[in-house]
mmCIF file of the C-alpha atoms, coordinates in Angstrom:
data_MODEL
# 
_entry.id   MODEL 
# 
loop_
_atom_site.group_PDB 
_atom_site.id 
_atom_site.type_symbol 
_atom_site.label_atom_id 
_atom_site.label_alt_id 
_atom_site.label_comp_id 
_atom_site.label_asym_id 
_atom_site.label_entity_id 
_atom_site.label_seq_id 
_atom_site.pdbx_PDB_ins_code 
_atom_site.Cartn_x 
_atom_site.Cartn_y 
_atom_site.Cartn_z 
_atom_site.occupancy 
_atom_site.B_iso_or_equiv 
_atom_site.pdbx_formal_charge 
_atom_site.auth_seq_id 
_atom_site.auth_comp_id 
_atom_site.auth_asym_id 
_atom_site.auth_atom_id 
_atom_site.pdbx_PDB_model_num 
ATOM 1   C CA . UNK A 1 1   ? -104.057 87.851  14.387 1.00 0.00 ? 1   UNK A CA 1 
ATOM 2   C CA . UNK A 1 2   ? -102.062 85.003  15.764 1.00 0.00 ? 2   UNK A CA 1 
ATOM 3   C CA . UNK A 1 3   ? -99.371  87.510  17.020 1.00 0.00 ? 3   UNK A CA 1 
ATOM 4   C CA . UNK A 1 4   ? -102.070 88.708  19.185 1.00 0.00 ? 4   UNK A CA 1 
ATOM 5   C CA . UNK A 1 5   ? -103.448 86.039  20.541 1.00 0.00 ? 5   UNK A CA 1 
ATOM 6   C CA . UNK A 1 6   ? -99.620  84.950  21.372 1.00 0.00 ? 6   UNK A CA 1 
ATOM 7   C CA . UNK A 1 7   ? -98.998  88.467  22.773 1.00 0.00 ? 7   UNK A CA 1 
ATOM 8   C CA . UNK A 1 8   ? -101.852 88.207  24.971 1.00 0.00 ? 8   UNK A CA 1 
ATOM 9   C CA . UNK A 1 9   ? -101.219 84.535  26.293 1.00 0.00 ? 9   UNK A CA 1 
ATOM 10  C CA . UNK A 1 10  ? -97.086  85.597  27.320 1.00 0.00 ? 10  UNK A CA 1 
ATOM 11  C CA . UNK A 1 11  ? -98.928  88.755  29.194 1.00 0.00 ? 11  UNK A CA 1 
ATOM 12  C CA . UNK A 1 12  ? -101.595 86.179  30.727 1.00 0.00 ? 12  UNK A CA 1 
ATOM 13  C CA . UNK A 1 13  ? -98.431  84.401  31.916 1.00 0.00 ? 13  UNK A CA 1 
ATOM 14  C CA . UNK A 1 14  ? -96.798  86.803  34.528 1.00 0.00 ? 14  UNK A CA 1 
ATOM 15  C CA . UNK A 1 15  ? -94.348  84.434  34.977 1.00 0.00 ? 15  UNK A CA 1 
ATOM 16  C CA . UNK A 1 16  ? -92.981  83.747  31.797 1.00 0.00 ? 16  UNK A CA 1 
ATOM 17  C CA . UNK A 1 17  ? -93.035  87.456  30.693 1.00 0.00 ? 17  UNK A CA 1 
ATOM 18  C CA . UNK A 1 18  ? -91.195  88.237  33.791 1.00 0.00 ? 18  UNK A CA 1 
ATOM 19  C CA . UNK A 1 19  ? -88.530  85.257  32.422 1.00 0.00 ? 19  UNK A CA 1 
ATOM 20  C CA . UNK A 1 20  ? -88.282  86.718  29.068 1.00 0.00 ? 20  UNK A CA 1 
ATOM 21  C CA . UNK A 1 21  ? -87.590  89.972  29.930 1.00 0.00 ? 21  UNK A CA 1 
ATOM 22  C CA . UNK A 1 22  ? -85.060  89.503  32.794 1.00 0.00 ? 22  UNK A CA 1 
ATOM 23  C CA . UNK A 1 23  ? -83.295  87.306  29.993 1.00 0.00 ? 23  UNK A CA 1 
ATOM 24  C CA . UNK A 1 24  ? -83.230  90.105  27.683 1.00 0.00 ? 24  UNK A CA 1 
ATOM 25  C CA . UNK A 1 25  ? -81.942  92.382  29.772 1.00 0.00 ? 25  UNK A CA 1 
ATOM 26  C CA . UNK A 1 26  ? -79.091  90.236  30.936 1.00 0.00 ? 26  UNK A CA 1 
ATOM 27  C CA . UNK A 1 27  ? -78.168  89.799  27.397 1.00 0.00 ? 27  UNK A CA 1 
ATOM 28  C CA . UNK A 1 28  ? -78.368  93.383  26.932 1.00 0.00 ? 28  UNK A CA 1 
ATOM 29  C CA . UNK A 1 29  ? -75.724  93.978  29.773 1.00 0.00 ? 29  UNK A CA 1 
ATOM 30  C CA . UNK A 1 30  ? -73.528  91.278  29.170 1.00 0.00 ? 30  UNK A CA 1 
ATOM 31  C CA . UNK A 1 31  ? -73.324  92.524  25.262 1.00 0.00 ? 31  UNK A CA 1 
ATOM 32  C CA . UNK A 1 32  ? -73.143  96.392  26.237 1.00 0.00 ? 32  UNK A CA 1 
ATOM 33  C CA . UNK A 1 33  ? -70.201  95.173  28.433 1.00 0.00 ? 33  UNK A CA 1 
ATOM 34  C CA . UNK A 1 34  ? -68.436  93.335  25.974 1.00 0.00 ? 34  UNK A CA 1 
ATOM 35  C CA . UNK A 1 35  ? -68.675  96.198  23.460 1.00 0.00 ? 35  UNK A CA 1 
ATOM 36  C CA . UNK A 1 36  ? -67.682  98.640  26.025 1.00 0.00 ? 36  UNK A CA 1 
ATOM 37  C CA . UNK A 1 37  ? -64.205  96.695  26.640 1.00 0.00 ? 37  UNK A CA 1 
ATOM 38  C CA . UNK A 1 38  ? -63.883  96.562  23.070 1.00 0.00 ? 38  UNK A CA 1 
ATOM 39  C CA . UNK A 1 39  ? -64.301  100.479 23.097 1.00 0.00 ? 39  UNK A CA 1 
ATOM 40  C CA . UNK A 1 40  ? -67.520  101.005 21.832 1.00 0.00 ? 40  UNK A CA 1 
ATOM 41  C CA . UNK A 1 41  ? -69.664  104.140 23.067 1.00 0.00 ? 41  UNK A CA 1 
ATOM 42  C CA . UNK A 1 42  ? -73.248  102.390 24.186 1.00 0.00 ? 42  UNK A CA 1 
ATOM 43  C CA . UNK A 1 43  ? -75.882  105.157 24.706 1.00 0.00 ? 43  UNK A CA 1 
ATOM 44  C CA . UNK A 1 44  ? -77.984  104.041 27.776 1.00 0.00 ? 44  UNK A CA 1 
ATOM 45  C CA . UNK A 1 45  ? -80.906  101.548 26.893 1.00 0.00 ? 45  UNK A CA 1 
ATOM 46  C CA . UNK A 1 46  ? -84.099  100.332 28.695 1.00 0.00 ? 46  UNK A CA 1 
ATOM 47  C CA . UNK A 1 47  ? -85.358  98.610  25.808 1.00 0.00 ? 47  UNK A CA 1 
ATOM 48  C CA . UNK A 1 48  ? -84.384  95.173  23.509 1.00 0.00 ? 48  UNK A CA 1 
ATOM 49  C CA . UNK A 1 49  ? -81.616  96.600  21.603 1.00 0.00 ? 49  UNK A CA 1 
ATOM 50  C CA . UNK A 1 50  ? -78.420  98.366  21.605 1.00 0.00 ? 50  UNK A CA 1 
ATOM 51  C CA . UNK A 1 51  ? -77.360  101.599 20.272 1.00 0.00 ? 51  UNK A CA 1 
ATOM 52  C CA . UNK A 1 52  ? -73.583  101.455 19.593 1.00 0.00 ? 52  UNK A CA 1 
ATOM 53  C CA . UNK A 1 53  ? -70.768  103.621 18.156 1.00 0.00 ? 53  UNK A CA 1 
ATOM 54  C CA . UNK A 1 54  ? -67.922  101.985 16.974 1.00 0.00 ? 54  UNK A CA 1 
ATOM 55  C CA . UNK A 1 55  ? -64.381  102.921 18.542 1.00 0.00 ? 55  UNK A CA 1 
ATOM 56  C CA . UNK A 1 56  ? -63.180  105.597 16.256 1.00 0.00 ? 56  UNK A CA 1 
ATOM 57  C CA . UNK A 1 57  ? -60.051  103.454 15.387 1.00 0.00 ? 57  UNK A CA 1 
ATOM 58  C CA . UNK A 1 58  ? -61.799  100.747 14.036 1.00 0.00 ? 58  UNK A CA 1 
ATOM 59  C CA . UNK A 1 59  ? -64.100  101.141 10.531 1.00 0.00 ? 59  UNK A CA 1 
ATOM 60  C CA . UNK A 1 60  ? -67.407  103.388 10.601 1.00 0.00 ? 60  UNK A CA 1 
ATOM 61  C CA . UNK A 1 61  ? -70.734  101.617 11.202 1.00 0.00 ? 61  UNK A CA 1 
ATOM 62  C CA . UNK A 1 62  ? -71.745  101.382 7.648  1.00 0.00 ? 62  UNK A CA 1 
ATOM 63  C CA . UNK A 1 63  ? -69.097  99.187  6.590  1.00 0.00 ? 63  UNK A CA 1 
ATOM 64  C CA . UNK A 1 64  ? -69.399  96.384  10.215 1.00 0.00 ? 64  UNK A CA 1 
ATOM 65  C CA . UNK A 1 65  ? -73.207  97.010  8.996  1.00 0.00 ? 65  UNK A CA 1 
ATOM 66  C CA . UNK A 1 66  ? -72.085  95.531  5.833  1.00 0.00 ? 66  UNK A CA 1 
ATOM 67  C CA . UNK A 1 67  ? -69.668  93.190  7.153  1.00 0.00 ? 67  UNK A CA 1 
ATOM 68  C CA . UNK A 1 68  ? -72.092  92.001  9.022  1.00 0.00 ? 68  UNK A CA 1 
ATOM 69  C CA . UNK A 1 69  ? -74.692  91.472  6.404  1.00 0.00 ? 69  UNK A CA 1 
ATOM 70  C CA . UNK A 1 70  ? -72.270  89.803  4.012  1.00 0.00 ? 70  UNK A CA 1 
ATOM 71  C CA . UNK A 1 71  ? -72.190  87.121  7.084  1.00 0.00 ? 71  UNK A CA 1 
ATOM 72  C CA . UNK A 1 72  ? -76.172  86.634  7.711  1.00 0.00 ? 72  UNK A CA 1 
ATOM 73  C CA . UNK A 1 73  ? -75.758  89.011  10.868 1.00 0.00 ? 73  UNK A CA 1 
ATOM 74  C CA . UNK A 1 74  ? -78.243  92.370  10.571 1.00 0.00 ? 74  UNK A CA 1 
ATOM 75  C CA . UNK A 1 75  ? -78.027  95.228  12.095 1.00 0.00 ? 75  UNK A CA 1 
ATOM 76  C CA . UNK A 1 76  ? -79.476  98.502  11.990 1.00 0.00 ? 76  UNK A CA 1 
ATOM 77  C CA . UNK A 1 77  ? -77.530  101.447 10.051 1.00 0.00 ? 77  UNK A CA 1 
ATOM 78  C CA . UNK A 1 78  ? -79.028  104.944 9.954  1.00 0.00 ? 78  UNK A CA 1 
ATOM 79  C CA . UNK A 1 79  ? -77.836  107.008 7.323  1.00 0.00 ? 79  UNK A CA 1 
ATOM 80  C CA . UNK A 1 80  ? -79.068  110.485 8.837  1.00 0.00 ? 80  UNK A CA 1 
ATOM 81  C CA . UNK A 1 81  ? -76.215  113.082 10.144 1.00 0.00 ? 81  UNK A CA 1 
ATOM 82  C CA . UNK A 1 82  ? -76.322  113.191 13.331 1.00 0.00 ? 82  UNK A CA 1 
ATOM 83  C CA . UNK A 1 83  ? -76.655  109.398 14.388 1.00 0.00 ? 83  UNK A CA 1 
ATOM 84  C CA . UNK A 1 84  ? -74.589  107.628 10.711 1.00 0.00 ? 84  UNK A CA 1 
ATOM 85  C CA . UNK A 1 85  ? -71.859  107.092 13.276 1.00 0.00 ? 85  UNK A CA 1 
ATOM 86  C CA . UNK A 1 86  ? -73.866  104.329 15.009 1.00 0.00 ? 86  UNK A CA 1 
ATOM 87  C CA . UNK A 1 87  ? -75.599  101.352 14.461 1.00 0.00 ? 87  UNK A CA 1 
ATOM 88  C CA . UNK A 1 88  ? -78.435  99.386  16.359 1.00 0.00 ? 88  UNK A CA 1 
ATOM 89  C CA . UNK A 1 89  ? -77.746  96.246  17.378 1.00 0.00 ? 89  UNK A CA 1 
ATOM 90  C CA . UNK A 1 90  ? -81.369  93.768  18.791 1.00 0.00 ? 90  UNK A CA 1 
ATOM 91  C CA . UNK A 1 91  ? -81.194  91.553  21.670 1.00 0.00 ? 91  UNK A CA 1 
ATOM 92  C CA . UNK A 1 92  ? -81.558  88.187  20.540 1.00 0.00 ? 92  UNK A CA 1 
ATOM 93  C CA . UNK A 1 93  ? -80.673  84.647  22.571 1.00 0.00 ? 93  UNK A CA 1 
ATOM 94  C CA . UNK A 1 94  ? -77.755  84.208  24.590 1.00 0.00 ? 94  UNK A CA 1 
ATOM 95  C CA . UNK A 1 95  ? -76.667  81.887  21.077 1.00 0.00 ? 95  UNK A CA 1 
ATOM 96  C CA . UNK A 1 96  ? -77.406  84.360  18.952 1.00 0.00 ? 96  UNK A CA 1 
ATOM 97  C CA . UNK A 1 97  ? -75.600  87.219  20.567 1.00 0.00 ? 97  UNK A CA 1 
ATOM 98  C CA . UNK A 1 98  ? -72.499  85.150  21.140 1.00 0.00 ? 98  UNK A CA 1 
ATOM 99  C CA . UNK A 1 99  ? -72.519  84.658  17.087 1.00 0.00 ? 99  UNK A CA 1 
ATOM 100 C CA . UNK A 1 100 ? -72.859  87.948  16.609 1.00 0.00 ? 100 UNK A CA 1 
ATOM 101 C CA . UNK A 1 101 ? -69.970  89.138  19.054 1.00 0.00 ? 101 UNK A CA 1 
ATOM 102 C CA . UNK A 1 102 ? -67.872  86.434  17.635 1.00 0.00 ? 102 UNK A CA 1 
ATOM 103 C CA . UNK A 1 103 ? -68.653  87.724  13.807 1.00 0.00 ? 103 UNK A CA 1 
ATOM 104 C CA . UNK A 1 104 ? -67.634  91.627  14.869 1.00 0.00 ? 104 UNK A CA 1 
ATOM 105 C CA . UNK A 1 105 ? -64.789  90.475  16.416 1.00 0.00 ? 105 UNK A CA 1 
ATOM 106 C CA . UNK A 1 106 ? -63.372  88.941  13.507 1.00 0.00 ? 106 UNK A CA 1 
ATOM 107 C CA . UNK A 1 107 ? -64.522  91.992  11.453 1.00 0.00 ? 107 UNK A CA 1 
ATOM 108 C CA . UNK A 1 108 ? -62.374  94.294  13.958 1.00 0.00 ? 108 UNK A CA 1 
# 
C-alpha cells in the first residue's frame, strides 16, 4: 500500500518523475558505454537495466554473476539456452553504478 501511494505522489510530481528518469537514462548510457569499450555486446534498452554479454575473452556471465555476488554486487543470470551468455545488469545511482563498474573491472 505505501508503494502506491509513493508511486502515485512521484507521478503527481511531473517534475520530479521527469528528473528521475532522465537520471536513469544517463546512467544507462554512460554504463552501456563503458561496457562497450570494455567489449561487451549491450542489446539496445529503453528501460532501467542493461542486458550485457561479456567479451568472449573474458569469463562467461555465470561466473562475473558470481563474482559479483561474492562482493555484495547482484546481477541477473539466466540460465536458459539461448540468453546463459548474458547477464542483466539494473540502473542504480550514479554511486552505485560506479561501484559496480569498479567491482567488474577488477573481476576482468
Amino acid at each position: 500500500f505505501l508503494t502506491q501511494i509513493l508511486v502515485e505522489a512521484s507521478l503527481l510530481d511531473q517534475e520530479y518523475f521527469l528528473a528521475c528518469t532522465e537520471s536513469i537514462i544517463a546512467e544507462r548510457n554512460r554504463v552501456a558505454e563503458v561496457l562497450s569499450a570494455w567489449g561487451f555486446e549491450i542489446l539496445p534498452s529503453a528501460t532501467n537495466f542493461l542486458f550485457v554479454k561479456p567479451p568472449e575473452s573474458t569469463i562467461s556471465a555465470q561466473k562475473i554473476t558470481e563474482k559479483l555476488a561474492a562482493q555484495e554486487i547482484y546481477v541477473r543470470h539466466f540460465k536458459t539456452d539461448n540468453i546463459k551468455d548474458f547477464f542483466r545488469v539494473s540502473i542504480g545511482s550514479s554511486e552505485e553504478m560506479k561501484t559496480f563498474l569498479a567491482t567488474l573491472e577488477g573481476i576482468l
